[in-house]
Legacy VTK file of the C-alpha trace (Angstrom):
# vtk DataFile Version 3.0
C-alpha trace
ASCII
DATASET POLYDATA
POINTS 290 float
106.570 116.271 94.872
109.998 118.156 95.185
109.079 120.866 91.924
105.510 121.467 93.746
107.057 122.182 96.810
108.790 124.878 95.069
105.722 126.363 93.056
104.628 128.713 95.673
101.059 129.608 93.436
100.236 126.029 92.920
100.913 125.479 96.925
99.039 128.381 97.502
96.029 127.531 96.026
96.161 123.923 96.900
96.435 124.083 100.280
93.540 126.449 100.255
91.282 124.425 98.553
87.908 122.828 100.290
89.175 119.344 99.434
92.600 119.731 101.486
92.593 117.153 104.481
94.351 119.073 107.734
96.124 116.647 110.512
96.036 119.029 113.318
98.980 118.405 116.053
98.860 120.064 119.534
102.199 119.669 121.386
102.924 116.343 119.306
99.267 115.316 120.253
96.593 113.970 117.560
93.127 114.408 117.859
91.656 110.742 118.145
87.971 109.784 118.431
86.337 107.258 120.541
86.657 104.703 117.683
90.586 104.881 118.332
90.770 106.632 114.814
92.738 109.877 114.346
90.409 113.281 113.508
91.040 114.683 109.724
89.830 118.188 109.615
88.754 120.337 106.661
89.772 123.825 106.840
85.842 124.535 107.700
85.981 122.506 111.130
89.227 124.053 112.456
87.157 127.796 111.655
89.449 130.022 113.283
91.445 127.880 114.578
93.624 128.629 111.090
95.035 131.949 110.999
97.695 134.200 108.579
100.362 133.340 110.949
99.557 129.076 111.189
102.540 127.764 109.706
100.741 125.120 107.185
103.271 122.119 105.945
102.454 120.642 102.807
102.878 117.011 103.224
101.144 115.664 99.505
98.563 114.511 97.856
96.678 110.932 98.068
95.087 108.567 95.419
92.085 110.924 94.997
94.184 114.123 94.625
93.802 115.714 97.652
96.137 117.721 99.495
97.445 116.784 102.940
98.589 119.265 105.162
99.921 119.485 108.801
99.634 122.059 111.400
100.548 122.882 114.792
98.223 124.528 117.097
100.794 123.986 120.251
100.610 127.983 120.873
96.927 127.351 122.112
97.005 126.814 126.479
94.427 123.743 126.045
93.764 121.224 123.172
91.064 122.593 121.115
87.696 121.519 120.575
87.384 120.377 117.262
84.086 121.727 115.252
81.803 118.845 113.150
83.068 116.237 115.191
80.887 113.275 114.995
82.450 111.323 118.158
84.199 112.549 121.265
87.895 113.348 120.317
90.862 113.240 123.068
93.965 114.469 121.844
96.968 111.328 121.835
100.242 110.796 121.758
100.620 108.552 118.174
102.384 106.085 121.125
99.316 105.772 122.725
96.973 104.634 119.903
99.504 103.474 117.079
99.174 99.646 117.517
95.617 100.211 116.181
96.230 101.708 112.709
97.059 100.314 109.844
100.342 101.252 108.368
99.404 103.847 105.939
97.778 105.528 108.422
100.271 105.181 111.009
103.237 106.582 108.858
101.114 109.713 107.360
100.914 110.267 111.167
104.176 109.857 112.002
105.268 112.210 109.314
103.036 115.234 109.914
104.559 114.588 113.841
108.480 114.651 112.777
108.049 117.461 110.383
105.623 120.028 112.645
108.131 118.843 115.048
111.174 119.855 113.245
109.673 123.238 112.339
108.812 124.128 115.535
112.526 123.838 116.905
114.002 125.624 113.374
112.308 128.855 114.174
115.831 130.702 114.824
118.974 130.206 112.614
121.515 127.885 114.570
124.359 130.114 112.929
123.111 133.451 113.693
120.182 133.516 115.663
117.744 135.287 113.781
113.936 133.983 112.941
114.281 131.224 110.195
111.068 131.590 108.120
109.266 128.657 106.448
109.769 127.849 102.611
108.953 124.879 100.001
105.320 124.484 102.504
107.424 123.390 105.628
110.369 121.587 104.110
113.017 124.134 104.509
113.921 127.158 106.398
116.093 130.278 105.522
117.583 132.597 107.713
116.157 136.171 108.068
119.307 137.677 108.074
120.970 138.486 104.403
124.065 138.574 105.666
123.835 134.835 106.881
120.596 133.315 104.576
121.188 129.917 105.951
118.905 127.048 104.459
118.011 124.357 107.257
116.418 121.020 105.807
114.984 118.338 107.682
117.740 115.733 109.170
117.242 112.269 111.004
119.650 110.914 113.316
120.275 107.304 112.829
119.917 105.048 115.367
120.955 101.000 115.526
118.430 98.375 117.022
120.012 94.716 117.687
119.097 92.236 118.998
121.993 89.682 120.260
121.385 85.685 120.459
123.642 82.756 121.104
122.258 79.375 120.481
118.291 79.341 121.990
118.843 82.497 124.098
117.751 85.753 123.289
119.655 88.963 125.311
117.013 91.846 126.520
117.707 94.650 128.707
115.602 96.927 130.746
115.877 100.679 131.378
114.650 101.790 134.523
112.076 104.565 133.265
110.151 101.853 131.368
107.029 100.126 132.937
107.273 97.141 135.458
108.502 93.867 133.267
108.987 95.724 130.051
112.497 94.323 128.032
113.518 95.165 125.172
117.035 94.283 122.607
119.520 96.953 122.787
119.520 99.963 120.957
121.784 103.176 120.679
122.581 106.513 118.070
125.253 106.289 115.392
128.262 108.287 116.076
130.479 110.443 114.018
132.264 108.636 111.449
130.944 104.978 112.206
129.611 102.699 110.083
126.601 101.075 111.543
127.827 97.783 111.704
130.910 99.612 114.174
128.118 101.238 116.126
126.524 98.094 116.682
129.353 96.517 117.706
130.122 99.529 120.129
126.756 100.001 121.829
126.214 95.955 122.618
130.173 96.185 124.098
129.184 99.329 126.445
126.122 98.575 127.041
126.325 94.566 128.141
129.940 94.565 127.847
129.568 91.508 125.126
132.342 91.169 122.204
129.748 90.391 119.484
129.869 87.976 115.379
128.292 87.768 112.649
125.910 91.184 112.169
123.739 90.804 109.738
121.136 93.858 108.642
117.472 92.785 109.121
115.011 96.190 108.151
114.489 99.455 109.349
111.498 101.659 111.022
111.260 105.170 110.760
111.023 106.738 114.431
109.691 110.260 114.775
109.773 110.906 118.162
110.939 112.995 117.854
113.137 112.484 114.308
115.113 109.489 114.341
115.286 106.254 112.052
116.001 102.835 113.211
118.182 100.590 111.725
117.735 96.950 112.571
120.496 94.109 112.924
120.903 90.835 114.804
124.168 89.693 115.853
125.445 86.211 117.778
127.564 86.812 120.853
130.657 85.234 121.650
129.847 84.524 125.137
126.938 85.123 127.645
129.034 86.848 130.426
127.042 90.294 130.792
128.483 93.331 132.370
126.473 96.619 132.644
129.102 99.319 132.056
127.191 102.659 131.241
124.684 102.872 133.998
121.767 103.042 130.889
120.509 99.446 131.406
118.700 98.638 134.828
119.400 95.149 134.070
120.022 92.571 131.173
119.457 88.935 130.454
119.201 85.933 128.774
116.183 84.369 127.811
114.939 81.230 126.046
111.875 81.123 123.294
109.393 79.691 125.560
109.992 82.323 128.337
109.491 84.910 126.283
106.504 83.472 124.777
104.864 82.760 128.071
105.808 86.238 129.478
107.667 84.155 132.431
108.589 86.703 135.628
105.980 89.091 134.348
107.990 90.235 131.240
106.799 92.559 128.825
107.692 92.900 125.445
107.746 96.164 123.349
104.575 97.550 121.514
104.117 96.027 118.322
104.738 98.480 116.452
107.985 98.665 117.104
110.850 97.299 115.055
112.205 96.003 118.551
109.002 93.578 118.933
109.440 92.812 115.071
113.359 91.634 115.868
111.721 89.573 118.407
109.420 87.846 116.727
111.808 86.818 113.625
113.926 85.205 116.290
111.315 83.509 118.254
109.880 82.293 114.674
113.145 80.899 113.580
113.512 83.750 110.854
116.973 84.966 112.681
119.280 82.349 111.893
121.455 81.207 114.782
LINES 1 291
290 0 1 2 3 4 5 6 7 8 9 10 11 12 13 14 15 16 17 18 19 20 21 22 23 24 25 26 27 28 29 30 31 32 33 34 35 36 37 38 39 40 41 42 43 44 45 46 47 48 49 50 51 52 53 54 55 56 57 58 59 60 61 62 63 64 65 66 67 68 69 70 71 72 73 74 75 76 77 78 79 80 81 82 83 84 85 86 87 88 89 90 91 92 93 94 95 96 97 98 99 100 101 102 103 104 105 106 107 108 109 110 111 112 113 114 115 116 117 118 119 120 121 122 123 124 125 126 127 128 129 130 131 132 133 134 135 136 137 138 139 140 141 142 143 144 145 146 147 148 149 150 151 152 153 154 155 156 157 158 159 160 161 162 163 164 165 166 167 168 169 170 171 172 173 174 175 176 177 178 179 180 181 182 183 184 185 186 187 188 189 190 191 192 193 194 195 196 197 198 199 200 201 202 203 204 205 206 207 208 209 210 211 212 213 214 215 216 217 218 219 220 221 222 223 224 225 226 227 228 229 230 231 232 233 234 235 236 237 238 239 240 241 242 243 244 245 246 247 248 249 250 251 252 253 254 255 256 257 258 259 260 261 262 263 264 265 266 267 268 269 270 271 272 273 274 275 276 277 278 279 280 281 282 283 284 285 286 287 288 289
């Protein structure tokens, strides 16, 4: 994949062909049809839609050897109408919709997002300020400027997840953006020259204000909204007394398995396609040991 990227013929003529499949994005939007399924385009159905200046990004080729490629119509005022549509399409956040794909689908989604994303805020060298232009079909930028010629890649900040037990109760905090009920475990970014396991540690003690024992790694979930991945742990706490120090929680609490299961107080959990809801469930299931 990385030696095609750099064979600018072969991309050439690959993304051109009839068989390429195009995920169109419009200001990190999808086009989804009625059936809660995402639009794939052929270079026909987007018409002129395409132009010398869309900035195409190569993202590879599937089972059947056909090219997949992203591209971001954000400079258009309205979401376009999409030519040979079969069904109604409505253009989506992937948060909206997600839940319903399967996970193939849901992660070729989430990467044409994160990288039409990151090309749209690399269009100016962060050294020098001039235009960065697009190489290797959306994977790297250069600056304009010979005097500079700065290559930009892709980077994703890491982020910890946790969530923090103590016997048969489960901590989840709220911030005050989310919808009525909603809770969720704790979460925060990896700092300068941390290790994760420190950053967990720090984030549960600012956030809840709880000395924590015993981290243990559990998965991770790549999270491109807009380019972040999340690194799951659960930890046990060494006591339950909670103290909101950094004004980001609205609230925090303990909670047992069977309020949690039963939604008790109108509480929420996160989507389920979250690694949050995933932490969750391993520790309502007994899969988190105590």
């Amino acid at each position: 994949m990385d030696a095609q990227r750099e064979d600018s013929t072969w991309l050439e003529r690959v993304i051109d062909s009839d068989q390429t499949q195009i995920l169109p994005l419009w200001r990190n939007r999808h086009p989804v049809s009625s059936g809660s399924q995402p639009k794939v385009c052929t270079r026909g159905e987007l018409g002129k839609l395409l132009s010398a200046q869309t900035e195409q990004i190569f993202l590879g080729m599937d089972s059947d050897n056909h090219p997949w490629v992203a591209v971001d119509l954000s400079h258009l005022a309205q979401p376009p109408s999409l030519a040979g549509a079969e069904q109604q399409t409505e253009w989506f956040d992937l948060r909206k919709f997600g839940t319903l794909l399967d996970h193939a689908s849901g992660a070729l989604l989430a990467y044409a997002r994160a990288m039409v994303h990151w090309n749209a805020h690399h269009r100016f060298c962060n050294r020098c300020g001039h235009p960065a232009i697009m190489l290797r079909a959306g994977h790297q930028r250069q600056c304009t400027n010979s005097a500079c010629a700065h290559q930009i890649y892709p980077r994703i900040d890491p982020a910890v997840i946790m969530l923090i037990h103590h016997g048969d109760l489960c901590l989840l905090g709220r911030q005050p953006q989310w919808p009525a009920g909603r809770h969720s475990v704790l979460a925060g970014y990896v700092e300068p020259g941390e290790s994760l396991e420190d950053a967990v540690r720090r984030e549960v003690q600012e956030e809840v204000g709880i000395d924590i024992e015993a981290i243990h790694y559990h998965s991770s979930q790549a999270w491109p909204f807009p380019s972040s991945i999340m690194l799951g742990f659960y930890a046990r706490a060494k006591d339950l007394a909670i103290s909101l120090n950094d004004n980001e929680l609205e609230s925090a609490a303990w909670f047992d398995r069977d309020s949690i299961r039963q939604g008790s107080s109108g509480l929420l959990l996160p989507s389920r396609d979250s690694i949050a809801y995933r932490l969750i469930g391993d520790w309502l299931d007994g899969r988190i040991p105590g």
